[in-house]
Every structure is written in C-alpha cells, then in structure tokens.
C-alpha positions in Angstrom: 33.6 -20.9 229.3 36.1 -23.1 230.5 34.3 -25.6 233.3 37.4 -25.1 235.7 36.4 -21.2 235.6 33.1 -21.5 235.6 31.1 -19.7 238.4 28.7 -23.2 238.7 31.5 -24.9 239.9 33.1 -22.0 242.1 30.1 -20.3 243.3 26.5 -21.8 245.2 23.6 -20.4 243.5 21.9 -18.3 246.2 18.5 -18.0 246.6 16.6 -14.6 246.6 16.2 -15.1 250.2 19.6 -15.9 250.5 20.3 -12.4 249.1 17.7 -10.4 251.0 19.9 -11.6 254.1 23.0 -11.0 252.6 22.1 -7.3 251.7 20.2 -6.6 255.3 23.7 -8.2 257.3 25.9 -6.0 254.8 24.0 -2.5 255.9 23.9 -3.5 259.1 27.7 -4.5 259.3 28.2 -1.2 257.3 26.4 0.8 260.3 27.5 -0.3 263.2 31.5 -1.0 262.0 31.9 2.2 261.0 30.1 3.7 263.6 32.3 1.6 266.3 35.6 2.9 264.0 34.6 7.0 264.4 33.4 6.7 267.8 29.9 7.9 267.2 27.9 5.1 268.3 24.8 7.1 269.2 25.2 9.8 266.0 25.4 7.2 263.8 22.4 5.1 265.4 20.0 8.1 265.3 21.2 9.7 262.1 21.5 6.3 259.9 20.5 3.3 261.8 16.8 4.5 262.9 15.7 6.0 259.4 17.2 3.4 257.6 15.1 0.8 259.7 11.9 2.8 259.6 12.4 3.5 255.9 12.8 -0.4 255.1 9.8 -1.6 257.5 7.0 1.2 256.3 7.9 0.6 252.3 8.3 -3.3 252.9 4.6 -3.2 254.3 3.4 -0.3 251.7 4.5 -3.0 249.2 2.8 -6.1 250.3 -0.4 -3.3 248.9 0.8 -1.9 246.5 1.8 -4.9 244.0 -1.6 -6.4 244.2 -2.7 -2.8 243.1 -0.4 -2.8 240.3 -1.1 -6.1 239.3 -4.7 -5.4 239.3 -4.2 -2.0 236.6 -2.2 -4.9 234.4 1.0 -2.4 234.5 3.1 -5.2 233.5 6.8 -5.5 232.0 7.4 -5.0 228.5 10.1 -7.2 228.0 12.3 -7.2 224.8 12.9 -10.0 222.4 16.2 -9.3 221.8 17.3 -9.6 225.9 18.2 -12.7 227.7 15.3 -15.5 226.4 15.3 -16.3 230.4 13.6 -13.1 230.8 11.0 -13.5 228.4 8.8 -15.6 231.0 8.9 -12.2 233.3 6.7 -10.3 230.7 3.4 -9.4 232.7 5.0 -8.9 236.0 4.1 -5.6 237.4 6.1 -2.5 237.1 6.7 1.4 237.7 7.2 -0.1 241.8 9.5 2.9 242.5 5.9 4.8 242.5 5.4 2.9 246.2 9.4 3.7 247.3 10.1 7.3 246.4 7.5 9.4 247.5 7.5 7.1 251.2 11.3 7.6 251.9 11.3 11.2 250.4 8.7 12.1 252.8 10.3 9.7 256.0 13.7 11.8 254.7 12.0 15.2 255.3 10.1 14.7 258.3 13.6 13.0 259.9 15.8 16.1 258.7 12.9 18.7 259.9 12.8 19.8 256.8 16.4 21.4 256.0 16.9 23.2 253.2 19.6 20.6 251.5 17.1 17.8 252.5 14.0 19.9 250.4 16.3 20.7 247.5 17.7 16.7 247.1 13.9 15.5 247.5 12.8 17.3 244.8 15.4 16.9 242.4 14.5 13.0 243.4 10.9 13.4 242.9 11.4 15.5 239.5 13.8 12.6 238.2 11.1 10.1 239.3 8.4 11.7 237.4 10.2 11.6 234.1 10.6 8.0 235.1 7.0 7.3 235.7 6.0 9.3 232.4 8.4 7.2 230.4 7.2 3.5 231.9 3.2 5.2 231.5 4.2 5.5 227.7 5.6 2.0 227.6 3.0 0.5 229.2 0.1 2.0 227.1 1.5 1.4 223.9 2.3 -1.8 225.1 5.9 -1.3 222.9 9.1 -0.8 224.7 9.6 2.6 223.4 8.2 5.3 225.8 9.9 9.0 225.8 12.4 9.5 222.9 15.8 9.6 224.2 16.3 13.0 222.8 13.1 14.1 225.0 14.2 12.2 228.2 17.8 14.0 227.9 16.3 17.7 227.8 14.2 16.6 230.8 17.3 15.6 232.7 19.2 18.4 232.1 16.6 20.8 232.6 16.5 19.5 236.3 20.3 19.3 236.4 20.0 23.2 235.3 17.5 24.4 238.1 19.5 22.3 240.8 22.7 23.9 239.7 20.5 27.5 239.7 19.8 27.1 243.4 22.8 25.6 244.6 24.7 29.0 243.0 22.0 31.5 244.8 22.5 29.5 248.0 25.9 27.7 248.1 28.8 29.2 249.4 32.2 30.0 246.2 33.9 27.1 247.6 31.2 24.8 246.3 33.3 24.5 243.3 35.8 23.7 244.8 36.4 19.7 244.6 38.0 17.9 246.5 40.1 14.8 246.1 41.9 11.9 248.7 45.2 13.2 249.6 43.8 16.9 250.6 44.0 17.6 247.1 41.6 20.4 245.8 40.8 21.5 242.3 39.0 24.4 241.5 36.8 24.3 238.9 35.4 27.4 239.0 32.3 28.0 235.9 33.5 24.6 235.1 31.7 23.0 238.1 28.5 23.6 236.7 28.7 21.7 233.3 30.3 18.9 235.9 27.6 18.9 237.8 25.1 18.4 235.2 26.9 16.0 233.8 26.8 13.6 236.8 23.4 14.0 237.3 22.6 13.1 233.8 25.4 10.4 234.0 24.5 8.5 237.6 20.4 8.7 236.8 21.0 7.1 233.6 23.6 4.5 234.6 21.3 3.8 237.4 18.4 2.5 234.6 20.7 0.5 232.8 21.9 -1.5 236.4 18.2 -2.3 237.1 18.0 -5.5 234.4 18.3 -8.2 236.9 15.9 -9.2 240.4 17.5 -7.2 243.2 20.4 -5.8 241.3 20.2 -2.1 241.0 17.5 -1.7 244.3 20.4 -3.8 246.4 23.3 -1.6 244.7 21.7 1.7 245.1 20.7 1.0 248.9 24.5 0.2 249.6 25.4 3.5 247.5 23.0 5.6 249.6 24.8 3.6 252.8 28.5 4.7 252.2 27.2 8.4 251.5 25.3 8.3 254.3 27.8 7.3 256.6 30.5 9.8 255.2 28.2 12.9 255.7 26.6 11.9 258.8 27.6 13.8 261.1 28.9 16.9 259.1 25.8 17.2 257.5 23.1 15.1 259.2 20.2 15.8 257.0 21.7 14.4 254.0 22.6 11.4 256.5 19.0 11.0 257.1 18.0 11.2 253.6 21.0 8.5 252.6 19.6 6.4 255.5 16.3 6.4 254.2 17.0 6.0 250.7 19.1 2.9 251.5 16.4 1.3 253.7 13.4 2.1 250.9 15.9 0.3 248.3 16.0 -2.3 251.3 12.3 -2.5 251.5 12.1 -2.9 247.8 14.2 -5.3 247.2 11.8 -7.7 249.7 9.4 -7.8 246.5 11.8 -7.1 244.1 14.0 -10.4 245.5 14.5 -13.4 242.8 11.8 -14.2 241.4 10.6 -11.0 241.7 7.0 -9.9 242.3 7.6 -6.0 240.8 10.0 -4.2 238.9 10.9 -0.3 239.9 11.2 0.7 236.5 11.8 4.1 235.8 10.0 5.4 238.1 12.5 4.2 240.6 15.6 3.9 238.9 16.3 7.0 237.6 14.8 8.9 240.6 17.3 6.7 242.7 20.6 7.9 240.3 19.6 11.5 240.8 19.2 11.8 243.9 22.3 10.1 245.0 24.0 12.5 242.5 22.7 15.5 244.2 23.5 14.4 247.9 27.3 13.7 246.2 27.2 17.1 244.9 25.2 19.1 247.5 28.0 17.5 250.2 30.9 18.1 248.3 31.8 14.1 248.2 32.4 13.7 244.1 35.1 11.4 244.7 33.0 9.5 247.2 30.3 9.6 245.0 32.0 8.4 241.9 33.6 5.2 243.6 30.3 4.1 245.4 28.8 4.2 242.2 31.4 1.8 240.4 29.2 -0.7 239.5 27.0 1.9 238.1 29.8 3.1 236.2 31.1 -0.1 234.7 27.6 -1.2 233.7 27.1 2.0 231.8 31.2 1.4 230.1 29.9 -1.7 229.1 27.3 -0.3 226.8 29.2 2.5 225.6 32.0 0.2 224.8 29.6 -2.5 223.1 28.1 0.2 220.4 31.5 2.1 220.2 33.1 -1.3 219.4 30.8 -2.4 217.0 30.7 0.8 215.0 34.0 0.8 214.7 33.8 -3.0 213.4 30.9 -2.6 211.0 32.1 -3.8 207.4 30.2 -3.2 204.0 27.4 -5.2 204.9 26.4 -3.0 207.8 27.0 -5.3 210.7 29.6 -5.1 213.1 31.3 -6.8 215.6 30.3 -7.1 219.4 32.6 -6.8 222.1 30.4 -8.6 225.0 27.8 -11.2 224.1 25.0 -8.6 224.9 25.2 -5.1 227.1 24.9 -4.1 229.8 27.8 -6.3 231.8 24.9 -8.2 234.0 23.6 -9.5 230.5 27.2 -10.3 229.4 27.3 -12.5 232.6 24.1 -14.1 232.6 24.7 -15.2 228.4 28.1 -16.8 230.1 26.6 -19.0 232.4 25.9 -16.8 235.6 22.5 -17.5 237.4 20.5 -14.4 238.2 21.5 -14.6 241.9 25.3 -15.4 241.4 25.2 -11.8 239.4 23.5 -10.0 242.0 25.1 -11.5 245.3 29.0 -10.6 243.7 27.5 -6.6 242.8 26.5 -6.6 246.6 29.5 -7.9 248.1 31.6 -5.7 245.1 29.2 -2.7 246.0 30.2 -2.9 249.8 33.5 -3.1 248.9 33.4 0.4 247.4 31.3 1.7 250.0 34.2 0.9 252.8 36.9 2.5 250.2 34.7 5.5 249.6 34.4 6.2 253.2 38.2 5.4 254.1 39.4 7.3 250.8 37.7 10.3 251.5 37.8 9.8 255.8 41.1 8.6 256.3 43.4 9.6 253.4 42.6 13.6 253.8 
C-alpha cells in the first residue's frame, strides 16, 4: 500500500478503551438526538434509553463471572492456521461468551415488554438460533478441530427456525404482512413470495453476522448499533420490539467491555448467530426490511466479500487446480488487517460506518415516506 494512503499515517491507532468509549458516546448520541428530532424525549428514554442501560450494566457485571468460569472449563478458541498469523497468539482465550449475553437480555427484553406476544416470538427465534450456535462451538471445542456442525446440518437448522417463525407469523399476522414497504411510500406486494424472503434473511443476517465476528469488538459493537437504529425506528409504534432492540444493543454493549482489544472472550456462535436472527426477526416482525437491510450493511459487505473471494477464484482456477484471489484473504476485516490496518483502526471505522447507516435507516424509512 502506498505510504501516502496508508491508514498508519492517516488514522491514530485507538486503543480498546478508546473504542469502548467511542461505541457507549455513539448509542448515547443515537438516543437522545433522535429522541430530541421526534419530540419524544420521555418515550424514547423509557422505551430505549433505560433497557438499553440496564441491559449493558447487568451483562457487564455477569461477565466479570462468567469469563473466569469459562476460562476455568478450558473453552478456549480454536483458531485457524490459515487466518491472520496475528491471531494465532489468541488460541486459548475463552469462548461460546454469547452463552452469558443472550439468555440475560432475552429475559431483561421480556420482563421490560411484559411479555408481548412479538417480544416472546423474537426471543425465541433468538434463543433457538443461539443454541445451534452453542452446539456448533461445543463440537469445536471438544474435538479441539475447527470443524463443529457440517454446513449442510447447520443450514437445515436455520431454516427449520426460519420455517416455524414464518408458520406463526402467517396464523397470527395480519395479509398486509407481506406487504413490503420501501422509502418513497413505495409498497410491493409479495404475496407467497414473502415467505421464501423471509427465510432467506434470516438465514442470510445470522450467517453474515458469524462471519463479522473475526476481530475484538467488531461484530458485538456493530450489532449493538444495528439493534440501536431498529430500536429507535419502532419505538414508539411498536414499543416491545423497542425494548427488545434496546436491550439487545446494550448486552452487545456489555459484551464488548470483555470482548474490547485484547479481548478476554470471544461470543462465538453462541452469540453471533443468535444476534443475526434475532435482529432479522424484529426487521421482519415490524415490517422495516429496508431498515433492516441498510443497518446491516456492514454485515452485508463482509458476507460479499466472501462470496466474491470463492466466486472469483473458481472462476480463475487454471489446470493446476488453483485459482486466483480477489482480496488477500476473506472476510473484508481480514483483507484490511493483511493491508496494514491495526485491529482497532478496523473496528473504530465499522462503528463510525455502522452509525452512519443507523441515522440513514431511520431517516430513509422516517422521513422519506
């Protein structure tokens, strides 16, 4: 990379501190500018503020146990050879941390909403996607291999909980549910067709979700911000889903104190896919697609990344067998990190890109209708 370009000469290298800061001011700033812009100072305060606090503070705490705990049943990382040889020294550090944030906020996020119908159906879709996760990182772990479930067995899992969610939205969602709707009061009905869509992102946003969490504080910081811009846009339509967003946000806050650069615990999949699903199904469940698929852009682009890195190098394999590659390793974070980006530098720019997206979701669906 040329030195003129390079992000050591154009960027600081934060600390993980520096980053726990920087993600706590941006939810905050998220919070209470939005909440000053509607006019709903008090709704927004009790519906995303509160939860989002307690959440944060009660798995922070939970943590400081936890960890020691996991450390103690030597559930440590697998980490593969053929990654980033920087990562190699985290091998050991505990994992399967999303067992200490999920249940917590999904039970915070129930009492809060008083047990709605929506906030029941979201938890457990969260929960079910967390125990595939858990299953998979419990395989890993006792063969002490970085092959748990087979792909092909992790997929039927996924969609079988796509298929039930999409079962009970149809018995209990009103014929507009299919109806989906665009910035610019544009509405397309999918009809039958909304069903295969709706499986799809599920399957889509858990699994994009894993491939984000590669790097200290990346995909816990992203997915809090997600859960944020959600949050705010359903709050006060639907204020249970607020309150699960809220609290979702803050246990990815509360994570992210242990899960900082250097981190002390990984979530695994235990965390990450639980945290993909469930923000698909608030998306879904509140009608916000559009909203969904733009705060989940860095999600997205990390999952194009490895799509177009095996595409391209299919397409460019010659007689010998080997192909060409298109980035120097997938996903993007990896890319970055191989090109001279610090840990940090990565994660800081997906925070400040991530709240980005959250302000466009909100306005693109808020203010554009």
């Amino acid at each position: 990379m040329d030195a003129k370009f390079s992000p050591e000469t154009s960027l600081t290298k934060p600390s993980g501190n520096h980053l726990l800061v920087l993600l706590t001011g941006l939810l905050l700033l998220l919070t209470l500018g939005f909440a000053e812009f509607f006019g709903q100072i008090i709704s927004f305060s009790q519906i995303l503020l509160l939860p989002l606090a307690v959440s944060a503070a009660i798995t922070g705490i939970i943590g400081y146990g936890v960890v020691p705990f996991l450390r103690r049943l030597k559930a440590g990382q697998v980490i593969q050879e053929d990654g980033p040889q920087s990562h190699l020294s985290k091998a050991g550090t505990p994992t399967m941390g999303g067992i200490f944030v999920i249940p917590v906020v999904v039970i915070i996020a129930l009492i809060a909403s008083q047990f709605a119908p929506s906030a029941i159906a979201v938890s457990l879709v969260t929960l079910a996607y967390m125990i595939i996760g858990w299953v998979d990182d419990w395989q890993i772990l006792r063969q002490q291999s970085n092959k748990g479930l087979t792909p092909r067995m992790k997929l039927i899992l996924q969609i079988a909980i796509a298929v039930a969610f999409c079962l009970w939205m149809a018995w209990t969602q009103p014929s507009s549910v299919t109806d989906v709707v665009l910035p610019g009061s544009l509405i397309l009905p999918l009809g039958v067709l909304f069903w295969g869509l709706v499986g799809f992102v599920l399957v889509a946003e858990s699994n994009a979700t894993n491939l984000t969490d590669g790097v200290d504080g990346l995909a816990g910081g992203t997915a809090a911000l997600a859960f944020l811009g959600l949050g705010i846009l359903v709050a006060t339509s639907t204020p249970e889903l607020g309150i699960f967003c809220a609290c979702l946000s803050g246990g990815c806050l509360g994570f992210v104190l242990h899960n900082r650069n250097p981190a002390k615990v990984f979530m695994g999949d235990t965390g990450s896919l639980a945290l993909g699903g469930s923000l698909a199904a608030v998306g879904i469940l509140s009608g916000h697609l559009w909203a969904l698929f733009v705060v989940s852009g860095i999600f997205f682009v990390e999952s194009l990344s490895v799509i177009a890195q095996v595409s391209y190098y299919k397409a460019t394999k010659g007689p010998d067998g080997v192909g060409k590659r298109l980035l120097k390793m997938a996903p993007l974070h990896h890319h970055l990190e191989l090109s001279g980006w610090s840990e940090t530098q990565i994660v800081g720019i997906f925070y400040l890109v991530n709240a980005a997206l959250a302000i466009l979701a909100v306005f693109s669906s808020k203010i554009w209708v």
